[in-house]
DOGUVO-78651 format. One record per residue (C-alpha): residue number from 1; x, y, z; residue in one letter. Coordinates in steps of 0.1 Angstrom, whole numbers, plus 5000, padded with zeros to 4 digits. Example, Ala and Ser with C-alpha at 12.3 -4.5 7.8 and 13.67 -1.06 7.14 Angstrom:
BEGIN
+-----+------+------+------+----+
|   i |   xx |   yy |   zz | aa |
+-----+------+------+------+----+
|   1 | 5123 | 4955 | 5078 |  a |
|   2 | 5137 | 4989 | 5071 |  s |
+-----+------+------+------+----+
END
This chain:
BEGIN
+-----+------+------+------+----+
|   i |   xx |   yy |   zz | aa |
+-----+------+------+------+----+
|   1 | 4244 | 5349 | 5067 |  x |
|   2 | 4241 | 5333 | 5099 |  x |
|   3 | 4261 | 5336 | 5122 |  x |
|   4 | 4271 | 5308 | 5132 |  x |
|   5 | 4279 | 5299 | 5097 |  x |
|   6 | 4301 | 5324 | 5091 |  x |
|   7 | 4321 | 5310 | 5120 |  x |
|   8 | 4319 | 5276 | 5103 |  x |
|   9 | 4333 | 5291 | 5068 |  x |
|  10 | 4362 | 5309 | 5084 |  x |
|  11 | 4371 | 5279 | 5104 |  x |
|  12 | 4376 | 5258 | 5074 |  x |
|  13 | 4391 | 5284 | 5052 |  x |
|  14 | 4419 | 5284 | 5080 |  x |
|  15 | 4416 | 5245 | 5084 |  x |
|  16 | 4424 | 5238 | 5047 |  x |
|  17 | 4455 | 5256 | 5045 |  x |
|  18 | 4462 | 5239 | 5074 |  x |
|  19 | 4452 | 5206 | 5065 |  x |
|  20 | 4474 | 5203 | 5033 |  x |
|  21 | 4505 | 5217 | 5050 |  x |
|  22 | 4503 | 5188 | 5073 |  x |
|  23 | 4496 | 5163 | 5047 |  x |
|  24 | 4531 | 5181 | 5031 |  x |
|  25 | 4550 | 5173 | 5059 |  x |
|  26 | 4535 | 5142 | 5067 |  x |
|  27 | 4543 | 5134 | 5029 |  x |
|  28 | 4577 | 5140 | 5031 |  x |
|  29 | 4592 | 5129 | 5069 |  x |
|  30 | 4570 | 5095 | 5072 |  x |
|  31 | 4587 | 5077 | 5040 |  x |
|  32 | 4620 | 5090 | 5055 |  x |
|  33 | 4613 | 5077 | 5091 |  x |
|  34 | 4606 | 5043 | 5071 |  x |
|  35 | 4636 | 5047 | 5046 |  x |
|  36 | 4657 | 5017 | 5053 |  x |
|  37 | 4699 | 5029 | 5052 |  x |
|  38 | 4717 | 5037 | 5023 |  x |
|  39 | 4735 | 5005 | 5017 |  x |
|  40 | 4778 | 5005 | 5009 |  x |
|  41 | 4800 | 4975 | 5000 |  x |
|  42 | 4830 | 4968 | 4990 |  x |
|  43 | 4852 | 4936 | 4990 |  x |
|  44 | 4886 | 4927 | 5007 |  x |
|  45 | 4904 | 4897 | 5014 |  x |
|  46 | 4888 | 4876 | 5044 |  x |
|  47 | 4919 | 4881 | 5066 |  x |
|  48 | 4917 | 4915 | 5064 |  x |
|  49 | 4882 | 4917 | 5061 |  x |
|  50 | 4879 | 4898 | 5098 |  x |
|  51 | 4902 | 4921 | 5115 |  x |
|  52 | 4881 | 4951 | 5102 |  x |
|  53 | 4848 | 4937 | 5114 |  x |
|  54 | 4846 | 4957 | 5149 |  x |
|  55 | 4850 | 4992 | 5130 |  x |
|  56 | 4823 | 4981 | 5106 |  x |
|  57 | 4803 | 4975 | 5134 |  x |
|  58 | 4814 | 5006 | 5152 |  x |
|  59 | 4807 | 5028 | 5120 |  x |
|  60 | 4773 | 5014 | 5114 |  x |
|  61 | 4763 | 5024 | 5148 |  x |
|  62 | 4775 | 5056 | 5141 |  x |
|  63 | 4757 | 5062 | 5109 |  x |
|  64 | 4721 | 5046 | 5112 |  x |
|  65 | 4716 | 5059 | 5078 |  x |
|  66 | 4745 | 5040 | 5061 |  x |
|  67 | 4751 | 5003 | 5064 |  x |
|  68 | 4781 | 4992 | 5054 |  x |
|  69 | 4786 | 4962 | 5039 |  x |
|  70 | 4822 | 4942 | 5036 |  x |
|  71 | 4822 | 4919 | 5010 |  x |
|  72 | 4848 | 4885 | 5019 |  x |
|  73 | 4872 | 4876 | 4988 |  x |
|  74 | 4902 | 4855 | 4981 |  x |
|  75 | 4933 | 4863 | 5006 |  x |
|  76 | 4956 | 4867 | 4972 |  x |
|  77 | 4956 | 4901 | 4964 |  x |
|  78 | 4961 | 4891 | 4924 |  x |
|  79 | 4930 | 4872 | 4926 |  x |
|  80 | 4907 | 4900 | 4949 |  x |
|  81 | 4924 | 4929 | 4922 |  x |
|  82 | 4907 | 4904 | 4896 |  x |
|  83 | 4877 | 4903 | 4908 |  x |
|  84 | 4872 | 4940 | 4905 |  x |
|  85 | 4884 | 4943 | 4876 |  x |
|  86 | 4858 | 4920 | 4862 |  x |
|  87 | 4831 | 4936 | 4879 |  x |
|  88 | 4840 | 4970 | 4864 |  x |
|  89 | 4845 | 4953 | 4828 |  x |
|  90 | 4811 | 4934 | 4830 |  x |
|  91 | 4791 | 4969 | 4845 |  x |
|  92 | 4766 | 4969 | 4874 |  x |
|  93 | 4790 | 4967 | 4893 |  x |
|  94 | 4780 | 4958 | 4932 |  x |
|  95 | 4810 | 4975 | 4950 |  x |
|  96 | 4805 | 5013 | 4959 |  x |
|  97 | 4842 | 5016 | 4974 |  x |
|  98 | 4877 | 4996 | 4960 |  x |
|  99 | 4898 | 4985 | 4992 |  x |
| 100 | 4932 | 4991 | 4971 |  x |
| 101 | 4968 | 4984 | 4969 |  x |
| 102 | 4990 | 5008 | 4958 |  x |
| 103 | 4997 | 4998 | 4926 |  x |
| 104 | 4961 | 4996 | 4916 |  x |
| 105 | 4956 | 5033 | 4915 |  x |
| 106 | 4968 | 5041 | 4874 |  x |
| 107 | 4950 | 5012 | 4861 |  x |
| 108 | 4920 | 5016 | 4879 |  x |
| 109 | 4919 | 5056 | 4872 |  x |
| 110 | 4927 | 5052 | 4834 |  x |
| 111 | 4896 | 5030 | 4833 |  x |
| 112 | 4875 | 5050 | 4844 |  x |
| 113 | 4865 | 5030 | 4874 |  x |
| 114 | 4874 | 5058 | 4902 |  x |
| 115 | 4857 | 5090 | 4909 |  x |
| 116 | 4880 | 5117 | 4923 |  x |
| 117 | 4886 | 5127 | 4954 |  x |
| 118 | 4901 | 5159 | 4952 |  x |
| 119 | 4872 | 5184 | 4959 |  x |
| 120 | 4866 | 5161 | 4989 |  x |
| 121 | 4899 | 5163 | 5008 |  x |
| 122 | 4919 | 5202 | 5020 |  x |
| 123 | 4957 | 5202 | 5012 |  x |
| 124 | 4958 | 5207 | 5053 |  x |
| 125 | 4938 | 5174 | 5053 |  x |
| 126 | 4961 | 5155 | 5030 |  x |
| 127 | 4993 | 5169 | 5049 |  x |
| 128 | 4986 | 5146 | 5078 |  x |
| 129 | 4994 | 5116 | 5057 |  x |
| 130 | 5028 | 5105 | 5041 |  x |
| 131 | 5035 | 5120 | 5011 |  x |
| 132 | 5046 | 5088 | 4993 |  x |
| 133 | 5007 | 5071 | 5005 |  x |
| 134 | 4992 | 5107 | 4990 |  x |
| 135 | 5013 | 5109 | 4959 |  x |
| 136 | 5006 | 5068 | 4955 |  x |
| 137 | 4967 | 5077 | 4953 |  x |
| 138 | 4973 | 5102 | 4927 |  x |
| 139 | 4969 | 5098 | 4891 |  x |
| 140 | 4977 | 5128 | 4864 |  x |
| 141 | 4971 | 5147 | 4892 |  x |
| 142 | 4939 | 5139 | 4904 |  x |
| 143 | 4930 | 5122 | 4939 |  x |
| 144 | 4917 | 5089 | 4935 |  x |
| 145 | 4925 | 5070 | 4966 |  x |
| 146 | 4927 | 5079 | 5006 |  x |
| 147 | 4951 | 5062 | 5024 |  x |
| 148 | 4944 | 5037 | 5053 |  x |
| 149 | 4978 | 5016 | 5062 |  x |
| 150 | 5008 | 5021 | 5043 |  x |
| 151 | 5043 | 4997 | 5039 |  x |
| 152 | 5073 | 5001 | 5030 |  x |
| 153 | 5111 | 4981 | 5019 |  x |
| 154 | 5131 | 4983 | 5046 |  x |
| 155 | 5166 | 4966 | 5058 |  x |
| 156 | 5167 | 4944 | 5089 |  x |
| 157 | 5203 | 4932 | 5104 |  x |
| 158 | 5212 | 4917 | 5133 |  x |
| 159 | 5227 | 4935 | 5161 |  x |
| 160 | 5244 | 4910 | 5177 |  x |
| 161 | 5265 | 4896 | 5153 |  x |
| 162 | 5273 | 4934 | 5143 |  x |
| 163 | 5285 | 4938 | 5177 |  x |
| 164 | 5308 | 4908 | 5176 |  x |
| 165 | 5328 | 4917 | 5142 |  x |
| 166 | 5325 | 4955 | 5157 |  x |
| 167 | 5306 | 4971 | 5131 |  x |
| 168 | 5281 | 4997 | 5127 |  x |
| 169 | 5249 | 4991 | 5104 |  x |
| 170 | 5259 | 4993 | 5069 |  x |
| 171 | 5246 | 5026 | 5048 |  x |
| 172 | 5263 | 5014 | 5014 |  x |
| 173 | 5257 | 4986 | 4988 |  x |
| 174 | 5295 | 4979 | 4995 |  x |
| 175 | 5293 | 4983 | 5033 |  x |
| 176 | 5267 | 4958 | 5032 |  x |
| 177 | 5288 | 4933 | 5010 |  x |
| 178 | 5321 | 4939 | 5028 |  x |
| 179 | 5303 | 4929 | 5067 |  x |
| 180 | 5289 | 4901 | 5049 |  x |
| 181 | 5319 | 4884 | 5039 |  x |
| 182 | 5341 | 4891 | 5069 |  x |
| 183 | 5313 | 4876 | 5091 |  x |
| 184 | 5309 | 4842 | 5068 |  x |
| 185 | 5347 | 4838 | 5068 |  x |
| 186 | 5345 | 4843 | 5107 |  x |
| 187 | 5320 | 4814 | 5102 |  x |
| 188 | 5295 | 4832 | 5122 |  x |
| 189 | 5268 | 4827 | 5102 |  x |
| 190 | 5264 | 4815 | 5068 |  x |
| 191 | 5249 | 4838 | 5049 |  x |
| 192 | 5246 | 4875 | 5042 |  x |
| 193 | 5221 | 4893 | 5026 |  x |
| 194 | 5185 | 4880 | 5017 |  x |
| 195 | 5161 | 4893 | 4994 |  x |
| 196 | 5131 | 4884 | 4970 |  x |
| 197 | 5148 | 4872 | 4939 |  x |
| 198 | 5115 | 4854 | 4928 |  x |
| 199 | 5100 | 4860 | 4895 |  x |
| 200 | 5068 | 4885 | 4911 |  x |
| 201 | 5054 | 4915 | 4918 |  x |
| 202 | 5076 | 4916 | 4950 |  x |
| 203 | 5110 | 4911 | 4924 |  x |
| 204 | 5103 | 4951 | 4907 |  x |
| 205 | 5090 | 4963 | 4946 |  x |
| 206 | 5121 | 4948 | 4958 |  x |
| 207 | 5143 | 4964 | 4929 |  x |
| 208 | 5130 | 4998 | 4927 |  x |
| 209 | 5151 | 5007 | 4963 |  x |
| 210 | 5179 | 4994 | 4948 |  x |
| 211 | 5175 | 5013 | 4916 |  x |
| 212 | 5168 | 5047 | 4938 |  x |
| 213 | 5204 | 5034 | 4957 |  x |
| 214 | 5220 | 5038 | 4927 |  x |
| 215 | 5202 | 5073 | 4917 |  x |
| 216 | 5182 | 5055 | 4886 |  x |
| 217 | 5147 | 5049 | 4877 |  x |
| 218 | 5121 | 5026 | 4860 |  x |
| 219 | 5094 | 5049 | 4847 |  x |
| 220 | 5092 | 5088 | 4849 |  x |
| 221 | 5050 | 5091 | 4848 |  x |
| 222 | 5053 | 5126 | 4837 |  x |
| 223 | 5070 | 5119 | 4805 |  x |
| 224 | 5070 | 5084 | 4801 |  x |
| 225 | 5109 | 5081 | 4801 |  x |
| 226 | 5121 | 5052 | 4804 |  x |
| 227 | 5154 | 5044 | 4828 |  x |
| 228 | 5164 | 5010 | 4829 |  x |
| 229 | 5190 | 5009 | 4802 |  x |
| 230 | 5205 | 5035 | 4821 |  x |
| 231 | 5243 | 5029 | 4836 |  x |
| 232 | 5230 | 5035 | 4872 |  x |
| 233 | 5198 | 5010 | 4866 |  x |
| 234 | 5224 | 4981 | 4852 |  x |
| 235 | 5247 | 4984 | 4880 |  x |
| 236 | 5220 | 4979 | 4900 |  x |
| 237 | 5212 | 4948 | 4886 |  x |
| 238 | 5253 | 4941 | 4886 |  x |
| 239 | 5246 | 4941 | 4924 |  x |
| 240 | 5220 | 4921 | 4927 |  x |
| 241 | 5242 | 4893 | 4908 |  x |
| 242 | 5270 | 4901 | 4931 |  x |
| 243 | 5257 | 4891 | 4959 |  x |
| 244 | 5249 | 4855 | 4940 |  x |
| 245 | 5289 | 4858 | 4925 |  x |
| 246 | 5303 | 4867 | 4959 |  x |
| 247 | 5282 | 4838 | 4977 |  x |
| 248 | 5264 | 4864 | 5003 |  x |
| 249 | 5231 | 4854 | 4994 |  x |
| 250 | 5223 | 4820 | 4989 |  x |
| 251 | 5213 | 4802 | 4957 |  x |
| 252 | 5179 | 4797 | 4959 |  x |
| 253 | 5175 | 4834 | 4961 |  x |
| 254 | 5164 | 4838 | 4929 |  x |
| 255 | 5130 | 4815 | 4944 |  x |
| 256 | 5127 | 4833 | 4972 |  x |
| 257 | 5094 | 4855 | 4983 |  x |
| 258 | 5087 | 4873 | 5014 |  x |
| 259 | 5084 | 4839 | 5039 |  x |
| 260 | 5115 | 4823 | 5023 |  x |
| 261 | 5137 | 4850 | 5033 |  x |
| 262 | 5119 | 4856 | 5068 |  x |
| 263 | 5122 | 4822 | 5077 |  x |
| 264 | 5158 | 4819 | 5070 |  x |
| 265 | 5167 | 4850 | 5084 |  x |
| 266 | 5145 | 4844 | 5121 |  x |
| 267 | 5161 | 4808 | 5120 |  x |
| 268 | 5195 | 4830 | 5125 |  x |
| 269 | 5212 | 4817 | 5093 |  x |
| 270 | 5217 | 4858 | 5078 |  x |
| 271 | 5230 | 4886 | 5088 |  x |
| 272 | 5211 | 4912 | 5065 |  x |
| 273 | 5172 | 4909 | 5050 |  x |
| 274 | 5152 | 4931 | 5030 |  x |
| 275 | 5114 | 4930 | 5038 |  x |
| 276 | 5081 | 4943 | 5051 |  x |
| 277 | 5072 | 4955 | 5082 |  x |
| 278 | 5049 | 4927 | 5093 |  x |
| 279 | 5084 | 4905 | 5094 |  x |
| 280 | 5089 | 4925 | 5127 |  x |
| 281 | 5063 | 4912 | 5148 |  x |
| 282 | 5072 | 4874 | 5134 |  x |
| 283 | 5111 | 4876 | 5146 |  x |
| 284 | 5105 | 4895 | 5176 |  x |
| 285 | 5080 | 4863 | 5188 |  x |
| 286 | 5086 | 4843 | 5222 |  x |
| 287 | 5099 | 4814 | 5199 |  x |
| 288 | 5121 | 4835 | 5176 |  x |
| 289 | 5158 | 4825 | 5176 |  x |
| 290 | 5165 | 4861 | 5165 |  x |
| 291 | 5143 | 4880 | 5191 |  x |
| 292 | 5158 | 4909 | 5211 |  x |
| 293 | 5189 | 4906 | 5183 |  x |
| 294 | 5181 | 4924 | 5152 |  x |
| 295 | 5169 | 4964 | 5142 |  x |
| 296 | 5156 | 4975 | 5112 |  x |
| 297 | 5169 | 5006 | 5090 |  x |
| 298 | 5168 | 5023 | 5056 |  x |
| 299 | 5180 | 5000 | 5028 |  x |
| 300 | 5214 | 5009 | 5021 |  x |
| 301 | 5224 | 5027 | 4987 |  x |
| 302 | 5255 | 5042 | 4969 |  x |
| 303 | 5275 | 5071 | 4979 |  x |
| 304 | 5256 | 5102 | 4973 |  x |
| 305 | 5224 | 5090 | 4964 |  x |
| 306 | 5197 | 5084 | 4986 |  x |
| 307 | 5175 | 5051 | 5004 |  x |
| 308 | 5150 | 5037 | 4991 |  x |
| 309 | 5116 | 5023 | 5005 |  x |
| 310 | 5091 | 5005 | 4983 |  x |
| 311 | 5059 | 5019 | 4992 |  x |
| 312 | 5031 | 4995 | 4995 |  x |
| 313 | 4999 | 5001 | 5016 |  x |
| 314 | 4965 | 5002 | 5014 |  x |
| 315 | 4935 | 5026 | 5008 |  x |
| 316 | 4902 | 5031 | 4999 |  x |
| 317 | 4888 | 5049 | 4963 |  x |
| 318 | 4846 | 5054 | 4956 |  x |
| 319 | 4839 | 5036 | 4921 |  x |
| 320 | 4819 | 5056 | 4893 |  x |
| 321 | 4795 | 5034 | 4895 |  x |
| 322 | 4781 | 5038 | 4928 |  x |
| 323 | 4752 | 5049 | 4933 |  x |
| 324 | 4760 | 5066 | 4967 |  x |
| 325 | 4795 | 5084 | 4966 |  x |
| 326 | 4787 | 5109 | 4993 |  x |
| 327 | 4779 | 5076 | 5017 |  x |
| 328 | 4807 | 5061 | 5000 |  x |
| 329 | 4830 | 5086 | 5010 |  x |
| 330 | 4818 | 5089 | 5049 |  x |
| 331 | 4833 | 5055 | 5046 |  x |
| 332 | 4867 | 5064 | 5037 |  x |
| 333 | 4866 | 5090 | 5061 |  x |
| 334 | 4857 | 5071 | 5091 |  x |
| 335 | 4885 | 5043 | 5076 |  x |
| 336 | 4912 | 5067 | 5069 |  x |
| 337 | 4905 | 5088 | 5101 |  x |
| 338 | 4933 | 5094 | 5132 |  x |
| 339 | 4912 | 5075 | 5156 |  x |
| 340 | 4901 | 5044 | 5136 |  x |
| 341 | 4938 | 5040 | 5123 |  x |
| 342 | 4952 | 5042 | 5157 |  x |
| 343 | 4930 | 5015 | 5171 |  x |
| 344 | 4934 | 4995 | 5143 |  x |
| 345 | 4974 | 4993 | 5143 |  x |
| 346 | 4975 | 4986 | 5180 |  x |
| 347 | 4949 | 4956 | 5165 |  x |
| 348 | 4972 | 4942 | 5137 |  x |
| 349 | 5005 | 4958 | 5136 |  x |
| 350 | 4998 | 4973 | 5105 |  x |
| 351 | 5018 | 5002 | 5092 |  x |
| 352 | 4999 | 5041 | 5098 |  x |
| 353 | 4996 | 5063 | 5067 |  x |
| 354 | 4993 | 5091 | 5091 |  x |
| 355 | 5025 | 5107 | 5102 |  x |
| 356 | 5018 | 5119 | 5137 |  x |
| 357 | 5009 | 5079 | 5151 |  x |
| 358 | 5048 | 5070 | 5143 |  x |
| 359 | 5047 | 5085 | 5175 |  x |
| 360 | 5023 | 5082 | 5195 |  x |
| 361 | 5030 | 5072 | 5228 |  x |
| 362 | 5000 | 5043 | 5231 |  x |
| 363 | 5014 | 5028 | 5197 |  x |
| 364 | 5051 | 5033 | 5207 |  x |
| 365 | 5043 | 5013 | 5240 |  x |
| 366 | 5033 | 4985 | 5221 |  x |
| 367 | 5057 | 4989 | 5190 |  x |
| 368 | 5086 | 5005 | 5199 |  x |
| 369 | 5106 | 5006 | 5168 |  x |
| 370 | 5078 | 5028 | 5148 |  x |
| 371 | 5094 | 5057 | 5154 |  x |
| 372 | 5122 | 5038 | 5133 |  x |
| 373 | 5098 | 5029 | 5104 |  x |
| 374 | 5086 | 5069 | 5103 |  x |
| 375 | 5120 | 5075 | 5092 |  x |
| 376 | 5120 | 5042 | 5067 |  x |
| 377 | 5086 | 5050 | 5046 |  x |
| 378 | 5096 | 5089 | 5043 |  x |
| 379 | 5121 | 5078 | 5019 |  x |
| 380 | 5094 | 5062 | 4995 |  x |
| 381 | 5107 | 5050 | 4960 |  x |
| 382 | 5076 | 5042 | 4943 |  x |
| 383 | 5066 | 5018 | 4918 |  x |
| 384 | 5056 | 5041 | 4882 |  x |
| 385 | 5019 | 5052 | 4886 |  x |
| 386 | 5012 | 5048 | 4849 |  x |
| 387 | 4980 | 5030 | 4837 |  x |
| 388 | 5003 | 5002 | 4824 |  x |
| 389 | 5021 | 4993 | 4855 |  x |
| 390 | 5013 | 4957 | 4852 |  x |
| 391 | 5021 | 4951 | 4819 |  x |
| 392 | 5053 | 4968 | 4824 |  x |
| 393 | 5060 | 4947 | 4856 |  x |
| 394 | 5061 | 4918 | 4837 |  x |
| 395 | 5083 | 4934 | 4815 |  x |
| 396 | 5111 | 4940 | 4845 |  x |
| 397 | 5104 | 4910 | 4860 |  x |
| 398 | 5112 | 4885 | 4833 |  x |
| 399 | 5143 | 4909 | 4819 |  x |
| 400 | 5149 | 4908 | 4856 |  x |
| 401 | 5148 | 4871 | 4866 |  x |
| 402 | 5171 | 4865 | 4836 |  x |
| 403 | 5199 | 4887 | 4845 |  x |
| 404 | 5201 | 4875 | 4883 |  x |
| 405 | 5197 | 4840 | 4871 |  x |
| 406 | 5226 | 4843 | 4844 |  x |
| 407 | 5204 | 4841 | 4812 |  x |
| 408 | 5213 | 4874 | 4804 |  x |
| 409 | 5240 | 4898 | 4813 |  x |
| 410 | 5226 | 4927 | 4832 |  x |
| 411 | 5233 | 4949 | 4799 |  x |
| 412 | 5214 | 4922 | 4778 |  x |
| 413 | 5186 | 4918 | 4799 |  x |
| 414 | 5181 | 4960 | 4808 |  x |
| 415 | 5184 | 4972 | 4773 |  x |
| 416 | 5159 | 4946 | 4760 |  x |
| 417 | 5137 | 4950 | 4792 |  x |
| 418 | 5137 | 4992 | 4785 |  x |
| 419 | 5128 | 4984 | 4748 |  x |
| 420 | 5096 | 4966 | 4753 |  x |
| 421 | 5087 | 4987 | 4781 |  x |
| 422 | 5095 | 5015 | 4755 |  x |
| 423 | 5069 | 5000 | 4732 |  x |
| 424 | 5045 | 4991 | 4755 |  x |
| 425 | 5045 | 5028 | 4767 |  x |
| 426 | 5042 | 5042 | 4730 |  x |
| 427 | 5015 | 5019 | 4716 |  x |
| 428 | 4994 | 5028 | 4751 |  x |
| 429 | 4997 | 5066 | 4748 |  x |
+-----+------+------+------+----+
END
């Protein structure tokens, strides 16, 4: 053969090889270049929603292959929990991540609707948050939510009127009762204690502190006991009523939500109120009556039982019907994360889920009194995490509301409240 041709043949039996491992690569890397990002949504009410809108912003810069997408929905959490709830029900759903409460957890696992998160997150990993925020996102064990602000029940009083009848802050249901009274006979204020006596979810949140005052319970998850009927759960309820009997809460109680009592108590007209954190920031405004003259504290309880704070909060859980989890969950990483959390509370005020930012010194310089709060949500009394929670909420809450409203005596109103929830427990399992 010539040559020349030779040449020729052994250039191309070289080139070919050649030439389809390029086309390979080119195959695979040019659709990618052009790949638009993995798209994630979820939905949250448009308050929150707004103040999250710089770490969106932030994360999608840092993750050119994710864009993340937050969906605006009503600013009543009922209405936003409904909203996912129909989307699961009708299928297809559009959200690849559930921006949670608390109480959401057991209902939404039960379903079906969450993936677990438990190979995704160490035990070292989880140790960083409060226990009460992990143990709220668990459901028969597994991991279904990560925690991204937490809450919790707490007792506010004012100092200054403590200081004038010489007391200390009150650790005791009777403490509590007994400062009350001298003070309104004193006629230094007219009223004592204020709470959320409206029929609500913030009614049971309100009651299980008092019921873990009195060593009692609602709900045991593991075996589906039931503890309202219990002696320690109805004088629990014989308190709440005192404090209507013994004029130290006002009337109206029984109508009262969060704002109610806030409003009464910054106006100066209490000496005691259990509520949320965010009240904090409200009373200790340039405007506030009360500011510079109150403290907060664990809610007070019985001898020889402990305090109890209602743990509320918020997290984030990937639905099973995403289609991209593993974006999903870079997500609730970035949300849930040291850095994002700390920047976001000195943003909002919000409460951390992560134990060390109680106190850190940049937060603690603009929120003094969270390394009081660290010491309020470790004592977390939480609502039952059972896949009938809200069913069983408006069980309490109507049994409830007819005990502190004198329908019902607190033994009428407990037994028949345990017996429905009784039922409602045994025709669910």
């Amino acid at each position: 053969m010539n040559p020349f041709f030779k040449r020729l043949s052994a250039v191309i039996r070289f080139a070919i090889p050649v030439a389809v491992c390029l086309c390979l690569v080119l195959v695979t890397i040019i659709p990618g270049l052009n790949a638009s990002p993995v798209k994630v949504t979820l939905l949250m009410q448009a308050l929150e929603a707004a103040q999250w809108e710089p770490f969106v912003q932030e994360f999608n810069e840092k993750h050119p292959d994710i864009e993340l997408e937050i969906i605006e929905g009503p600013n009543a959490t009922n209405q936003v929990e409904d909203l996912y709830t129909s989307s699961f029900l009708l299928g297809n759903s559009p959200y690849d991540l559930v921006f949670m409460d608390i109480v959401w957890v057991p209902k939404f696992a039960a379903a079906g609707w969450l993936r677990s998160l438990s190979d995704r997150v160490s035990s070292a990993e989880l140790a960083d948050f409060l226990e009460g925020d992990i143990n709220g996102g668990r459901y028969q064990g597994e991991l279904y939510r990560m925690p991204v602000r937490s809450d919790g029940g707490m007792l506010y009083y004012r100092t200054d009127l403590l200081d004038q009848g010489g007391y200390k802050p009150p650790n005791t249901f009777t403490e509590l009762l007994d400062i009350s009274q001298t003070l309104q006979k004193q006629n230094l204020v007219e009223w004592g204690y204020l709470w959320q006596g409206k029929q609500y979810e913030g009614l049971p949140a309100m009651f299980v502190e008092v019921l873990a005052g009195y060593g009692a319970f609602w709900v045991d998850p593991a075996t589906l006991e039931v503890g309202l009927d219990s002696p320690e759960a109805i004088e629990a309820v014989k308190f709440l009523r005192s404090t209507l009997e013994k004029q130290v809460s006002p009337p109206g109680i029984t109508t009262y939500a969060e704002e109610e009592a806030r409003r009464l108590f910054q106006n100066g007209d209490a000496v005691f109120m259990r509520n949320w954190p965010y009240a904090f920031g409200l009373l200790s405004a340039d405007d506030s009556p009360v500011q510079g003259k109150f403290a907060i504290k664990p809610m007070v309880h019985a001898p020889n039982y402990p305090s109890g704070a209602c743990l509320g909060g918020w997290g984030l859980g990937i639905t099973t019907s995403s289609k991209h989890p593993d974006a999903a969950w870079e997500v609730a990483k970035f949300f849930s994360s040291e850095d994002i959390q700390r920047r976001f509370i000195l943003a909002t005020g919000y409460v951390p889920s992560r134990r060390a930012l109680f106190n850190d010194l940049e937060i603690l310089a603009k929120y003094p009194h969270y390394s009081q709060l660290l010491e309020v949500v470790e004592n977390a009394a939480l609502r039952p995490p059972i896949a009938q929670y809200a069913q069983a909420s408006d069980i309490l809450q109507r049994y409830l509301s007819a005990a502190i409203t004198d329908q019902m005596t607190p033994e009428e109103a407990m037994n028949k409240a345990a017996n429905e929830t009784r039922r409602l427990l045994g025709a669910g399992s």
